[in-house]
C-alpha positions, -999 to 999 in steps of 0.1 A, spaced: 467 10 524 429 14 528 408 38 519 376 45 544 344 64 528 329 84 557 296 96 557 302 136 566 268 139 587 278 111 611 285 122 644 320 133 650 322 108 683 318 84 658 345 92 634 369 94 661 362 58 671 370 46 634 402 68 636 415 54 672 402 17 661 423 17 632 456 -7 628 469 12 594 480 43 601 484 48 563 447 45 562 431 72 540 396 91 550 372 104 521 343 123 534 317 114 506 284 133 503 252 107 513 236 97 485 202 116 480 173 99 460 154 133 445 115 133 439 110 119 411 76 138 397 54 119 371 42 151 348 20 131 330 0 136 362 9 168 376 8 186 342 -24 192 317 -20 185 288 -12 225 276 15 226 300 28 195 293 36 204 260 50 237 263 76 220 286 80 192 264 78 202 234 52 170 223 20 159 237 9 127 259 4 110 233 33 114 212 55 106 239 40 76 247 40 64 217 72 72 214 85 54 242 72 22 229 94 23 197 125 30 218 116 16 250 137 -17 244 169 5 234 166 18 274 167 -16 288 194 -23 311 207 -48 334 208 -36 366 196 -45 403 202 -12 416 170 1 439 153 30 428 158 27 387 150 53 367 118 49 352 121 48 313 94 72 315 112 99 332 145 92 314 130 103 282 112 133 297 147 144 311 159 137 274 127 161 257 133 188 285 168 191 277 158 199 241 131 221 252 153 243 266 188 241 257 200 248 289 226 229 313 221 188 316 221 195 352 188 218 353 169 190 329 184 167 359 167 188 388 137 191 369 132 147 368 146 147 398 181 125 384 217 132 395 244 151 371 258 118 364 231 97 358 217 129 336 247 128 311 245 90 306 203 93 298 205 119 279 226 109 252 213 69 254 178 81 251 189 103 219 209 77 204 175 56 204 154 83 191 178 89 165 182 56 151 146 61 145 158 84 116 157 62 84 120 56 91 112 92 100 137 114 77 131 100 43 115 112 8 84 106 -4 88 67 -16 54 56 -27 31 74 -60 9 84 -39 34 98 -14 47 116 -42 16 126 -59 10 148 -17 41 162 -20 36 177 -56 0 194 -51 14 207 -19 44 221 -31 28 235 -62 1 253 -43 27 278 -30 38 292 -60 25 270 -89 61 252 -95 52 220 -109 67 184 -97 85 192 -68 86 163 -44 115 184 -18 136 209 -12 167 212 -1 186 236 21 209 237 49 208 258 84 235 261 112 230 247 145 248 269 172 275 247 191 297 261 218 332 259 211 347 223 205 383 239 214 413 216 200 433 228 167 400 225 146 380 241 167 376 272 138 369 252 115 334 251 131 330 285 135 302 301 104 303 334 87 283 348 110 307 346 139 294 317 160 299 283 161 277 257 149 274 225 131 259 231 94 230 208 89 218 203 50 184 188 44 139 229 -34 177 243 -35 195 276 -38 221 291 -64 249 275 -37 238 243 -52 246 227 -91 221 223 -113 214 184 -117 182 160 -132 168 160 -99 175 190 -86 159 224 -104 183 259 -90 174 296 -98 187 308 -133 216 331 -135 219 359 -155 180 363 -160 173 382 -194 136 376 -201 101 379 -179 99 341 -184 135 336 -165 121 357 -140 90 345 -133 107 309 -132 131 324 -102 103 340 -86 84 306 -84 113 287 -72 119 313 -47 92 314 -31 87 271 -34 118 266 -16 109 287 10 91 261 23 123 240 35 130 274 56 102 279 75 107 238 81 138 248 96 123 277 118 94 253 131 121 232 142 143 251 158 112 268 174 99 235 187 132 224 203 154 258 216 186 234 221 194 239 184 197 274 189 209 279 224 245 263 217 252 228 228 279 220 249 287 183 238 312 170 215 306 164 180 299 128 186 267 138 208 258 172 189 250 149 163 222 125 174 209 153 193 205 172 152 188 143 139 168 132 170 148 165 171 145 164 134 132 126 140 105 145 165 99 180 148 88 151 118 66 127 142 49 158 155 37 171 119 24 137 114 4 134 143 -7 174 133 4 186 162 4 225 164 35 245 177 37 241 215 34 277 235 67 292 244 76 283 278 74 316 297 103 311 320 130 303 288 137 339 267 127 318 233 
């Protein structure tokens, strides 16, 4: 048995020849859909630099710096004509977590099939988010240390603080299977809880300072107050980040496996972004963020 692809725009005069020529009459016909290579816009052209960033979230720059640490990660083999650009695979990637929405609207917007969006997107991730022991990390050096102190006890004069640790959830759509509710927060919704100074959920320990319980004098109090307001810090961290990329708030509709380097490849961005002190990019107007 064969199977014949036909093109469904050729004329019908000549898919009847094909049918009458044919020797098998087991033979099977597939109308397939010709293949249709989209515009592929270069926005680094088309876009200023203000609009660029409030679609994607980082500026020229950062991107293209950016692509140069993962650039080799996108390499492939392949002799197929018109290759994606590894330029417009990570824009597709950075628009996807600029909005949150469908795969397939990041993939209209580069110009790239469903398919081949599905495949980028979560290779380009993958490569960003190996990036993460070099961009996720606590102050290492004195001197790093020494920052992180003065800036943490400017907030509320808490001494010695280097970090602080919290956690927030990241909305997920439903994984479905028997452990699906397991995912599913006290709030209602589903969502992958992400940890990264720490509240009364945590123990006390050397290196890690929690409110007091039971307060009974003004010191006590004043000592809460202070560690309040320094931890803080790690949640507005999170509500920068979340603001910068909507696709930790919108739901994600991957599996665990790909929720995952999508977490800790924003956070690996959100993180290159402060260093580079770049501001928070303008809310796109046509996403309700």
């Amino acid at each position: 048995m064969r199977v014949i692809c036909v093109d469904i725009h050729r004329e019908k005069e000549a898919l009847s020849d094909i049918l009458i020529s044919s020797d098998d009459e087991n033979d099977i016909f597939i109308d397939r859909r010709p293949r249709v290579i989209k515009e592929r816009i270069n926005y680094f052209e088309t876009l200023d630099d203000l609009d660029f960033i409030m679609r994607f979230r980082l500026s020229k720059n950062s991107v293209e710096e950016l692509l140069l640490e993962i650039e080799h990660d996108l390499q492939q083999a392949t002799q197929r004509n018109h290759a994606i650009q590894h330029r417009i695979q990570l824009l597709l990637t950075l628009r996807y977590y600029a909005t949150g929405s469908f795969l397939i609207s990041a993939g209209d917007f580069s110009g790239v099939s469903k398919t081949s969006t599905h495949r980028i997107a979560h290779r380009v991730t993958a490569a960003i988010a190996r990036l993460a022991r070099r961009d996720i990390k606590l102050p290492t050096s004195a001197e790093e240390r020494a920052v992180a102190q003065v800036d943490f006890y400017a907030t509320a004069r808490f001494p010695r603080v280097i970090s602080a640790l919290d956690c927030t959830h990241v909305k997920v759509q439903s994984f479905s299977g028997n452990d699906a509710e397991v995912f599913r927060n006290r709030k209602g919704y589903f969502s992958i809880n992400g940890i990264i100074l720490a509240d009364g959920g945590y123990a006390l320990k050397p290196y890690l300072i929690t409110p007091i319980q039971n307060l009974q004098t003004p010191a006590e109090i004043l000592f809460n107050e202070s560690q309040i307001r320094t931890r803080k810090n790690i949640e507005r961290t999170f509500g920068f980040w979340k603001r910068r990329f909507p696709c930790l708030v919108a739901g994600m509709r991957f599996s665990v496996s790909h929720v995952l380097p999508v977490i800790v490849a924003t956070a690996v961005l959100h993180n290159k972004a402060r260093m580079a002190a770049e501001t928070m990019p303008p809310d796109d107007p046509l996403l309700n963020i």
